[in-house]
C-alpha positions in Angstrom: 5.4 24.7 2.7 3.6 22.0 0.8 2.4 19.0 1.6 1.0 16.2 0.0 -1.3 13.4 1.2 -2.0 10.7 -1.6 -4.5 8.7 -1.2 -5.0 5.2 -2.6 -8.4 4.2 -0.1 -10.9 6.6 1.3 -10.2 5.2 4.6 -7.8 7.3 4.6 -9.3 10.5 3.7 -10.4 10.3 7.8 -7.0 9.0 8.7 -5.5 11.9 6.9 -7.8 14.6 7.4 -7.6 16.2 11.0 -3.5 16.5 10.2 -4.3 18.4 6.6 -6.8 20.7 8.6 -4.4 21.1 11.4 -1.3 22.0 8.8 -3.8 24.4 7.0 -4.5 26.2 10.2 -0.6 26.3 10.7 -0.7 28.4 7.5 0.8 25.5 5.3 -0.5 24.5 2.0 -1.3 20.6 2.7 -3.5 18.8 0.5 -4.9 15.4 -0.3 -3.9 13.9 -3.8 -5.4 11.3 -5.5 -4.3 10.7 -9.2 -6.8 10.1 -11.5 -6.2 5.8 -13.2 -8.1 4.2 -15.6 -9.5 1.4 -14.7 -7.1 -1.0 -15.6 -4.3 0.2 -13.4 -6.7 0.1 -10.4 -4.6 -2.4 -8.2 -6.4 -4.4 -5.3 -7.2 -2.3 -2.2 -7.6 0.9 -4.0 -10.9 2.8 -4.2 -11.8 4.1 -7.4 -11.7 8.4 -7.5 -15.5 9.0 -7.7 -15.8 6.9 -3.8 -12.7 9.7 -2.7 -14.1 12.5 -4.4 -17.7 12.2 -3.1 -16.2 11.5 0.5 -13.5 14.4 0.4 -16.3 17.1 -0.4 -18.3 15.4 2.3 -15.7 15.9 4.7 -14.6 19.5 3.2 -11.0 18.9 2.5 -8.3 20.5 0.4 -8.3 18.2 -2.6 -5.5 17.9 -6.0 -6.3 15.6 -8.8 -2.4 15.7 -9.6 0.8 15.2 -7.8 2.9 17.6 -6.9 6.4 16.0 -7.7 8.3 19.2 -6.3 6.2 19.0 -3.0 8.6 19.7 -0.1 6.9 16.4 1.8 4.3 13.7 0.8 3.1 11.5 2.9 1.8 7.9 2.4 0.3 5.0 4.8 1.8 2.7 1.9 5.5 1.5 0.7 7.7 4.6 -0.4 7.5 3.2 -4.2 4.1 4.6 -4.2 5.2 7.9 -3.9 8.5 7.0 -5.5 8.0 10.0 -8.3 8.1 12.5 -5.5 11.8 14.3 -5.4 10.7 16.3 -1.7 10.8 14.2 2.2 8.9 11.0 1.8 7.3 9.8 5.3 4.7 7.4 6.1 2.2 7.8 8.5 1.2 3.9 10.2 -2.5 3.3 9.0 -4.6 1.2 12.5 -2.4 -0.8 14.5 -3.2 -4.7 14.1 -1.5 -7.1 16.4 -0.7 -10.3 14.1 3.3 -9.9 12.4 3.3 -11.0 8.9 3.5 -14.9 7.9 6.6 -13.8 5.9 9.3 -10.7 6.2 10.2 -8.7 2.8 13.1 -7.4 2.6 13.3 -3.9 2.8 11.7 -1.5 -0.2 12.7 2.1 -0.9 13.2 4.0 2.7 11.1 6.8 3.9 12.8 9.8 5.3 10.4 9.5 8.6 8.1 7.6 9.9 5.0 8.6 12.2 3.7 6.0 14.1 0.5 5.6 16.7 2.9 4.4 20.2 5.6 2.8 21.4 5.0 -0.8 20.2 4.3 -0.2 16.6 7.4 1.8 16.7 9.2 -0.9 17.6 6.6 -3.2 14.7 8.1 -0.9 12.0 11.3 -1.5 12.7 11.2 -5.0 12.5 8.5 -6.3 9.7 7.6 -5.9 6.1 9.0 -3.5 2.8 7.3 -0.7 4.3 10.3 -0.9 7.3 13.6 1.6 7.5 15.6 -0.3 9.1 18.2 2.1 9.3 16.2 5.0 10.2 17.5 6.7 12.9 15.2 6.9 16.2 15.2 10.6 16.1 13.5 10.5 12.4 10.3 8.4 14.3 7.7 10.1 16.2 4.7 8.8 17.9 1.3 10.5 17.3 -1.4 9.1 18.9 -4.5 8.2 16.1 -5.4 11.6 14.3 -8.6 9.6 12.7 -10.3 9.5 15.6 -10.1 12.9 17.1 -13.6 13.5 16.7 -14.7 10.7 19.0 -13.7 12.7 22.1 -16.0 15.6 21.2 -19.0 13.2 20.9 -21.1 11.9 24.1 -21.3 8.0 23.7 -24.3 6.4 23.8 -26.0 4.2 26.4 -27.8 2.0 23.7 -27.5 -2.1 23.5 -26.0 -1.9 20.2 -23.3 -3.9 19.1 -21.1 -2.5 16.7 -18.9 -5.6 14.3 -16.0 -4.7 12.5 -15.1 -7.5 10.2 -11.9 -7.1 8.0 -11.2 -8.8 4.9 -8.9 -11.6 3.1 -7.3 -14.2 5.4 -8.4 -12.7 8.5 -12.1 -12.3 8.4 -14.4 -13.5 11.0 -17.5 -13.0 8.6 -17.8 -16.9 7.4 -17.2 -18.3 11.2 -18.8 -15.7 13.1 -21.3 -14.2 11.5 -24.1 -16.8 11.6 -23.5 -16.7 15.3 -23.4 -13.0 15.9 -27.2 -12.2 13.8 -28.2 -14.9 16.4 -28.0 -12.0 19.0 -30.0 -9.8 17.3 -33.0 -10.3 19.8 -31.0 -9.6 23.0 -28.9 -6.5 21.1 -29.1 -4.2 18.1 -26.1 -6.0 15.5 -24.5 -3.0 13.5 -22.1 -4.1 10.9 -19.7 -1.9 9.1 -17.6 -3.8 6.2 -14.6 -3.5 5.2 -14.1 -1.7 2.0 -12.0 -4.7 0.8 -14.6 -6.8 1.4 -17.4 -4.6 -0.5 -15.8 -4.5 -3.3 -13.8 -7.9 -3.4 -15.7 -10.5 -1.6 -19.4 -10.9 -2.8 -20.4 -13.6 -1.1 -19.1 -12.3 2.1 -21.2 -9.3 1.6 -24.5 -11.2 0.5 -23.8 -13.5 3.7 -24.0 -10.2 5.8 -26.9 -8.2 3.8 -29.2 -11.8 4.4 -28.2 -11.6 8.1 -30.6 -9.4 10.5 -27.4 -6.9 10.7 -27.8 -3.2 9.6 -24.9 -2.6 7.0 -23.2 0.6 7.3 -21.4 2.1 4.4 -17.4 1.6 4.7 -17.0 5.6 4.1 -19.4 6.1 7.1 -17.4 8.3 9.9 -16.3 5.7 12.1 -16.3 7.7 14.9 -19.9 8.3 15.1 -20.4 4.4 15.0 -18.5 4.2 17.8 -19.9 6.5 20.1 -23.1 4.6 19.2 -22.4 1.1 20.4 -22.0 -0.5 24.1 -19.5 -3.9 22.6 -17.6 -3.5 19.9 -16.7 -6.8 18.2 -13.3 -6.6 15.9 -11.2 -9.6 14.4 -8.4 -9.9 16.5 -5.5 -9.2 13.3 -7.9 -5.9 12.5 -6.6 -2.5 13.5 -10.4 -2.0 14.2 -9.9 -3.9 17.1 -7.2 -2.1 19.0 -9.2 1.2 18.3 -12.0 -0.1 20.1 -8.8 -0.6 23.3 -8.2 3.2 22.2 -11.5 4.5 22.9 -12.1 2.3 26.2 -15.1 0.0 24.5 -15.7 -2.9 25.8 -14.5 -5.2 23.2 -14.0 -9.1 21.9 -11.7 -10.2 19.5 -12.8 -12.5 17.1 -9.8 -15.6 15.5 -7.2 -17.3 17.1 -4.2 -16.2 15.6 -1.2 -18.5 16.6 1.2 -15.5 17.2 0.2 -11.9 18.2 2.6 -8.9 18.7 1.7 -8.3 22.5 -0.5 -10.1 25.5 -4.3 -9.8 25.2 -6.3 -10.4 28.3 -7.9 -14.1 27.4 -11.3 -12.1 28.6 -11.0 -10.2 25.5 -10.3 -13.1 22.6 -13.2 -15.4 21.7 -11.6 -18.7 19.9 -14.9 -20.1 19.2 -17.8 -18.9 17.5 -20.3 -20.5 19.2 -19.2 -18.9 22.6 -19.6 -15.3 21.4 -22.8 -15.1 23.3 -21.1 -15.7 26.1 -18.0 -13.1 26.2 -20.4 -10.3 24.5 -22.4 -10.8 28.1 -19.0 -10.8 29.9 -17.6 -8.1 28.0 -16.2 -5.0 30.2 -14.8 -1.4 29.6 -11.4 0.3 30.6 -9.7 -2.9 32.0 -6.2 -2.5 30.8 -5.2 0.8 30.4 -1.1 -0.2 30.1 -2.3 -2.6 26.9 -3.9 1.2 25.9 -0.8 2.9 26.6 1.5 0.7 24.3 -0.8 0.7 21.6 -1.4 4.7 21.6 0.5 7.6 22.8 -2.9 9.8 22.5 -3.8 13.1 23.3 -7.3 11.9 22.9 -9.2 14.8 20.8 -5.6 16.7 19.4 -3.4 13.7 17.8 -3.9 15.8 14.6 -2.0 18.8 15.8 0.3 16.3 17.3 1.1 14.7 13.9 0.9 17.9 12.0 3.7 19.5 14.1 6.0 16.4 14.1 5.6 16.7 10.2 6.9 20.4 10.3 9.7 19.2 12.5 10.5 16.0 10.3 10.4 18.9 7.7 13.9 20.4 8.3 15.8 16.9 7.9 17.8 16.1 5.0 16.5 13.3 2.7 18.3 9.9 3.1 20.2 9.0 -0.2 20.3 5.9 -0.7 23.1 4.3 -2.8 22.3 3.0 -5.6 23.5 0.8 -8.5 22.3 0.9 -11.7 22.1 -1.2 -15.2 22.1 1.1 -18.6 20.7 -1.5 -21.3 21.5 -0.8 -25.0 23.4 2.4 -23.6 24.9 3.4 -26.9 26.4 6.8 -25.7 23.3 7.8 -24.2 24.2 8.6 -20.1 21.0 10.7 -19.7 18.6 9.3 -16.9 14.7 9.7 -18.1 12.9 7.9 -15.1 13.6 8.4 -11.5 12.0 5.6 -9.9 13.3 6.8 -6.0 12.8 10.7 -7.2 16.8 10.5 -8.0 17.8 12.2 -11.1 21.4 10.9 -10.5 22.4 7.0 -12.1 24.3 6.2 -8.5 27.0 3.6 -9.1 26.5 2.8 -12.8 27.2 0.0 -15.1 26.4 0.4 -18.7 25.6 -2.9 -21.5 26.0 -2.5 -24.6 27.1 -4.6 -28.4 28.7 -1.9 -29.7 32.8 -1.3 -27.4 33.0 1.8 -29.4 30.2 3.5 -27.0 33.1 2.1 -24.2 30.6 0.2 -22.1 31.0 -1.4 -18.9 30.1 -4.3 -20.6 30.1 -5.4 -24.6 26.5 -7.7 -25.0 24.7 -9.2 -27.2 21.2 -8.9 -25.9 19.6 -11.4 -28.2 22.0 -14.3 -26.4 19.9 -16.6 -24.9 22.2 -16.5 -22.2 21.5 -15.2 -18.9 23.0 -11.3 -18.5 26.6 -11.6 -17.3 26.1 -10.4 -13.3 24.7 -12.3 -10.4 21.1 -12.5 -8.7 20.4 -9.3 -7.1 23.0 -7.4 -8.4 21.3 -3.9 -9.2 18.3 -1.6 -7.6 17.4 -0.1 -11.1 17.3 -1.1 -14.3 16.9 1.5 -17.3 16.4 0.4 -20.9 15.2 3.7 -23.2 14.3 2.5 -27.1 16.2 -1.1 -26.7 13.1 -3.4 -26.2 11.9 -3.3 -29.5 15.2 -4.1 -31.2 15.5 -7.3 -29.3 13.6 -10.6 -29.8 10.2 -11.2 -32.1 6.6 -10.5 -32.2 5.1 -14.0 -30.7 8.3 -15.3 -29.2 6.7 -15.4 -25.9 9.6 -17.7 -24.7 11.8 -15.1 -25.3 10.0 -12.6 -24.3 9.2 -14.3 -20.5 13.4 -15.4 -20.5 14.4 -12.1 -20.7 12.2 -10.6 -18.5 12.8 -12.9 -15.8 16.7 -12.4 -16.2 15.6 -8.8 -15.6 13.9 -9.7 -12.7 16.8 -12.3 -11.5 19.1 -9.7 -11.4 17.5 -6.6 -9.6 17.6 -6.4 -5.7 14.1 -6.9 -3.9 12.1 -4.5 -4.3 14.1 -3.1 -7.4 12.5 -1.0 -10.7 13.0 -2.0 -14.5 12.1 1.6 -16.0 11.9 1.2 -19.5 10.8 3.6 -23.0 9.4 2.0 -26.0 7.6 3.7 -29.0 3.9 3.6 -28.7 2.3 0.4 -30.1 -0.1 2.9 -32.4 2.8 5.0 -33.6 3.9 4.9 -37.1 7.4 4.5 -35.7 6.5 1.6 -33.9 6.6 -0.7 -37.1 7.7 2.2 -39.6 11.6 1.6 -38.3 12.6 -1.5 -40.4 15.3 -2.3 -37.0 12.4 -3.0 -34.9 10.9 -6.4 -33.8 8.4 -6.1 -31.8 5.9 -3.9 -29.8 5.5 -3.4 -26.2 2.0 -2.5 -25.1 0.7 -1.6 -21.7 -1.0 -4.5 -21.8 1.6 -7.1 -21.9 2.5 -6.1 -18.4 0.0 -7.8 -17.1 1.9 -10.8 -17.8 4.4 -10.5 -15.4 2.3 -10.1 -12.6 1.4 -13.3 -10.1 -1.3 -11.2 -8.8 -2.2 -10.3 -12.2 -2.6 -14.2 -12.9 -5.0 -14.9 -10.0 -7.0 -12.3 -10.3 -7.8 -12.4 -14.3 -7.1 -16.4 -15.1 -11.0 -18.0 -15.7 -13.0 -14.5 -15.7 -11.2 -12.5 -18.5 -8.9 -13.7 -22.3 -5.9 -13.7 -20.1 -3.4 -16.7 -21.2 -1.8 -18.6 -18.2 1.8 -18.3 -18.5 2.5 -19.4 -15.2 4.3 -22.5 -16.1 7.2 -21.2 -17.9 6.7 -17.4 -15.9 8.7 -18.0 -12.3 9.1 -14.1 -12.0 7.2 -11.3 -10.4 6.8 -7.4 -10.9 4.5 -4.8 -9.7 3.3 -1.6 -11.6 4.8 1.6 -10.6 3.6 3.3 -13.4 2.5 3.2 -17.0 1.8 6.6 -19.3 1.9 7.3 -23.2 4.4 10.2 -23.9 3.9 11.2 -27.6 5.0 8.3 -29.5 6.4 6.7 -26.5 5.3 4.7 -23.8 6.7 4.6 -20.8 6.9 2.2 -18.0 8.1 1.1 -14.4 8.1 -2.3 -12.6 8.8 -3.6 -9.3 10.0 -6.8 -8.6 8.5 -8.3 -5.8 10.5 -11.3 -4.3 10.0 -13.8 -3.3 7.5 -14.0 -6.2 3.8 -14.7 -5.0 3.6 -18.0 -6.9 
């Protein structure tokens, strides 16, 4: 059987690797993937390939450059869209355990098949919060596994030094600019290790020059975090960080840093610090092995074998049928064309279909002008895909950026949450991209940009990015984006609400 593991962080070449090396013991052909990007289609939170390929040969792992679409199951810690390419089982395997919900609940995205999950409350979590939910997955197609990542742990002998080991995380959540002062302060009564986040090495410089002038020793991010571990007496972990139920895992004694207003399950007060200048104080108080029920609900582990655990649930998972979702879908500029190119969900078949086009003698669903300024004739949130193959180009002008941003929202206005725009265009260098005398303008990768918020936030001030934002009210994500002999294809997600 094959089985693929993509990768988008090497975090999770340790979260993944004791189930590939258990399913390659079974005799199966399980692999890590990470697709080769340019740089430019690097989103946020993704490492770039040399990081994962130096840390996969470190670690000794089966390891494909490519994806195997016809895989019979591929596993992600991310939303199924990811994977969406994949026509085999599509499961997702929970990545750390954190304990604050989301400020905000999305709606569904693409389901996944199965879902593997580290105990009984984040099985419940996933059933309840954000795109990467099913919430119409059967019980029987969830199955609790314990923490694979940390198998090793159990085979090392912890230390007895008076070494404290801080996890910060990164974004919103990070303790680093309120707690860090205070924690180097201890570095006379204790040995401060510090391992960042990778977010936070590669996104937030002045977080990581406010730790490298501290008395801390930085550890890499791709480090084994198990070893760290075993080295320290107190583990310090933002609270919102799956870092710090791992320390409740591995029976640390442990202080969560923050005071998030809402949390997904009781924490002893003994164990959350609310103030920075009263770390000194609970990292002198801190004990080991005090709640072992709070243990229990976070992990049903086998402590040292949650990767034979998770690799036999995946061969069980492996004899389900996929769920099908149904699906409707928008044909653009149809003509008598009914053949479906992209398969955003890894369906070849339209679903329910509705075809647009000028032309009634193609017998559309619906006869349309697609240069009417007017909105498309179906209501918000009508369709999960939209497919437009060699249409783009014959509709509005080189420049018209008004036009250009109106018809794209309608696009977006009209999908479901979470829905794709899949779309062909001839290649901006191609002769046929101006040599046909019908066509208007070009579509480059570039110009995709554009419709992202994130996109915007990132870019506006530090790169020639205009700032559209004012007339732009929409909001996509890149699925994917390749040159196909004279053609360029492309995928978007739109994400709603948009991130404005």
């Amino acid at each position: 059987m094959r089985i693929d593991f993509f990768l988008i962080s090497a975090m999770e070449v340790s979260h993944f690797g004791p189930v590939v090396r258990a399913l390659v013991e079974m005799g199966q052909d399980a692999v890590l993937v990470s697709p080769l990007k340019p740089a430019d289609e690097v989103m946020v939170g993704w490492d770039p390939p040399q990081v994962i390929d130096k840390l996969v040969k470190r670690e000794g792992l089966p390891y494909v450059k490519e994806c195997r679409l016809d895989a019979d199951v591929v596993i992600t810690t991310q939303g199924a869209q990811i994977i969406h390419q994949y026509t085999g089982l599509k499961g997702r395997m929970m990545y750390g355990m954190g304990l604050v919900p989301p400020s905000e609940v999305d709606e569904p995205g693409m389901p996944f098949d199965f879902h593997l999950v580290h105990g009984p409350l984040s099985e419940e979590v996933q059933f309840r919060y954000h795109g990467r939910r099913s919430p119409d997955l059967p019980r029987e197609r969830v199955r609790q596994i314990g923490y694979p990542r940390l198998d090793a742990y159990w085979r090392l002998s912890p230390s007895k030094s008076n070494t404290i080991l801080y996890l910060p995380t990164w974004g919103e959540f990070s303790s680093i600019d309120a707690y860090a002062d205070e924690i180097a302060k201890l570095s006379g009564e204790y040995n401060i290790v510090v391992k960042p986040h990778h977010g936070t090495f590669y996104y937030e410089p002045e977080r990581m020059a406010k730790l490298r002038s501290s008395r801390m020793m930085i550890l890499d991010f791709t480090d084994p975090p198990e070893q760290a571990y075993a080295d320290c007496a107190i583990v310090l972990a933002d609270i919102a960080s799956g870092a710090f139920t791992e320390a409740i895992l591995l029976q640390k004694a442990v202080v969560g840093l923050g005071d998030p207003k809402t949390l997904l399950c009781e924490v002893p007060p003994e164990m959350r610090c609310f103030a920075p200048s009263l770390i000194g104080d609970y990292v002198r108080q801190a004990k080991t092995s005090w709640n072992p029920e709070l243990r229990s609900g976070l992990f049903a582990t086998s402590e040292g074998s949650d990767g034979q655990k998770a690799a036999h649930a995946i061969m069980e998972m492996a004899g389900i049928p996929r769920i099908k979702k149904a699906i409707k879908t928008l044909l653009l500029g149809a003509g008598s064309q009914r053949t479906k190119l992209l398969f955003p969900d890894g369906n070849r078949e339209w679903g329910e279909l509705t075809t647009l086009d000028i032309n009634p003698s193609h017998e559309p669903s619906v006869v349309w002008d697609l240069e009417f300024p007017e909105p498309l004739p179906f209501s918000n949130g009508s369709f999960d895909e939209i497919h437009a193959y060699e249409i783009l180009e014959h509709i509005g002008n080189q420049g018209d950026y008004q036009a250009f941003f109106r018809q794209f929202y309608d696009y977006w206005r009209v999908l479901k949450p979470g829905g794709f725009f899949c779309a062909t265009v001839p290649r901006h260098d191609s002769e046929w991209a101006w040599g046909d005398p019908s066509h208007k303008r070009v579509i480059p990768s570039v110009i995709l940009v554009f419709l992202s918020q994130v996109e915007y936030k990132k870019q506006i001030g530090k790169t020639s990015m205009s700032d559209f934002r004012s007339i732009w009210k929409g909001d996509f994500n890149f699925v994917a984006r390749r040159n196909d002999g004279d053609h360029f294809m492309f995928c978007l997600q739109a994400v709603k609400p948009a991130r404005i």
